[in-house]
N, C-alpha and C positions, 0 to 999 in steps of 0.2 A: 458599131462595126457590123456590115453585112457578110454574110456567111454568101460563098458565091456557089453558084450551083454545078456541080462535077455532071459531065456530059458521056455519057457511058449508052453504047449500042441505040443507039434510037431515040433514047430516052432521058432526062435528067435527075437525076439524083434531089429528093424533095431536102427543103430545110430542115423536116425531123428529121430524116434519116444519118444525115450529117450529124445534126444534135445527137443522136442514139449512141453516133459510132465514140462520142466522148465519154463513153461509159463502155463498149464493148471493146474497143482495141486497149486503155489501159488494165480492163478488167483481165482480159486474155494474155497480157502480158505480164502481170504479178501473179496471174494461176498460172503462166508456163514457166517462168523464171523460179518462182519461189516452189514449183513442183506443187502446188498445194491439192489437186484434184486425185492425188497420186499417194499423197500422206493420208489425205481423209479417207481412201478407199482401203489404205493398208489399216489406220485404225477400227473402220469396221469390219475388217475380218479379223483383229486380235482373237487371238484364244487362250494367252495367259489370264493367271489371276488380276492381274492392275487392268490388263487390258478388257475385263468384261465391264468398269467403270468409263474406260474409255467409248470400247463400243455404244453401251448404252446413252453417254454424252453424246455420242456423232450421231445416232439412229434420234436423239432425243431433237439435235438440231436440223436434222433434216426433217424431221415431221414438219419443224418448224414454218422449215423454207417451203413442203409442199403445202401449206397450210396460207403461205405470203403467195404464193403460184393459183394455187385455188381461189383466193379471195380476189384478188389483182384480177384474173378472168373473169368474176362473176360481176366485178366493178364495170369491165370493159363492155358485156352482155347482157347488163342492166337495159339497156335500148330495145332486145330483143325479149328478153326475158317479161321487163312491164310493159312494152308496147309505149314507154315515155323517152324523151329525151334528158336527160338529168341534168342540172347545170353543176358541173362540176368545180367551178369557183364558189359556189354558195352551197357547199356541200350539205353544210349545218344543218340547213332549213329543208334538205331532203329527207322522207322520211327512212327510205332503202339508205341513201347513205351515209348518213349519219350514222347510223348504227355499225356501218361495215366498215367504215375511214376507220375508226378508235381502233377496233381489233387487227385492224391489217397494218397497222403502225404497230404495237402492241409485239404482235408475231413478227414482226419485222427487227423491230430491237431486240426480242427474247432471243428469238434463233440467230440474228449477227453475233451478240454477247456471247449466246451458247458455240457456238461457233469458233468464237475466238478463243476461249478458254478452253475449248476440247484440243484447236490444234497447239496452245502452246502450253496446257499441262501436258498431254501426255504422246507429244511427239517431238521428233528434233526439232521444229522451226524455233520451239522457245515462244514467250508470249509477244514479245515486238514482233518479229516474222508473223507469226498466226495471228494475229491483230489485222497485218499489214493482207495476210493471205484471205482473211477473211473477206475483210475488205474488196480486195479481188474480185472471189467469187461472187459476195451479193453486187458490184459493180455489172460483173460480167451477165447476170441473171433479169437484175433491171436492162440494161440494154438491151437485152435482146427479148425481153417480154413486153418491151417499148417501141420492138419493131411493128407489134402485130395491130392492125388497124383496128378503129373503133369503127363497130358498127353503123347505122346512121337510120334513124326512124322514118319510114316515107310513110309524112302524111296526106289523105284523101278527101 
C-alpha cells in the first residue's frame, strides 16, 4: 500500500510526515478526549497528604519523559555533535549508540509505566484509562519529536 502524497500550498506533504501524523492525531486525540494533560497537571499541583505521593510519581515520570526528549535529540545530533554519519540500522556496532539505544528504551518503559500507574492510582481515570492516557501522550510526544529532521553530515 502506497501512502499518497497530500498537496498543501505549493508544496507536498513528504511520506514521513504522513507516517508522523499516525502517532500525532491519535496521540491528541486520547490526551483531549480522556482530558489526560489536564489530570497530570492537576496531580502535580496536589497538596494533600496522598497527593505528595502522587506529585512525586508525576514529577518522577516526567523526569522520565524529559530524559526520552534529551536522549532522542542527542541520538538525532549525533551527525553534528561526531562529525559521522551513524547507521542507525546497525545501531549495535556504533560505538555512541550503542550505549544511548539501551538507556533511551530503558527511560522510555520506566517513565510510560510510571506514567500509567501515577494517573490511574491517584486520579479519576482509573488504571485502564491512564494506561490508555498514557499511552496518548508518549504517542503524542514521539510523533511529534518525529517530525523534526535529522541532520545530515556534508562530507569534503
Amino acid at each position: 500500500m502506497t501512502i499518497p502524497q497530500v498537496k498543501s500550498i505549493g508544496r507536498t506533504t513528504s511520506k514521513h510526515t504522513i507516517r508522523q501524523l499516525k502517532f500525532i492525531i491519535p496521540g491528541a486525540v486520547i490526551t483531549y478526549l480522556f482530558n489526560t494533560h489536564r489530570v497530570f497537571l492537576e496531580l502535580l499541583t496536589r497538596q494533600d497528604v496522598e497527593g505528595q505521593w502522587a506529585r512525586l510519581f508525576a514529577f518522577a515520570s516526567t523526569g522520565f519523559e524529559g530524559l526520552v526528549i534529551i536522549l532522542f535529540l542527542y541520538v538525532l545530533l549525533v551527525p553534528w555533535i561526531h562529525g559521522l554519519e551513524p547507521d542507525y540500522r546497525s545501531w549495535r556496532d556504533s560505538g555512541v549508540l550503542s550505549s544511548v539505544i539501551p538507556i533511551l528504551t530503558t527511560a522510555i518503559l520506566v517513565g510510560w509505566s510510571l506514567l500509567s500507574f501515577t494517573l490511574g492510582r491517584w486520579s479519576s481515570l482509573g488504571y485502564l484509562e491512564g494506561l490508555v492516557g498514557a499511552s496518548g501522550l508518549y504517542a503524542l510526544t514521539f510523533g511529534l519529536l518525529g517530525l523534526l529532521p535529522a541532520p545530515k553530515v556534508h562530507r569534503s
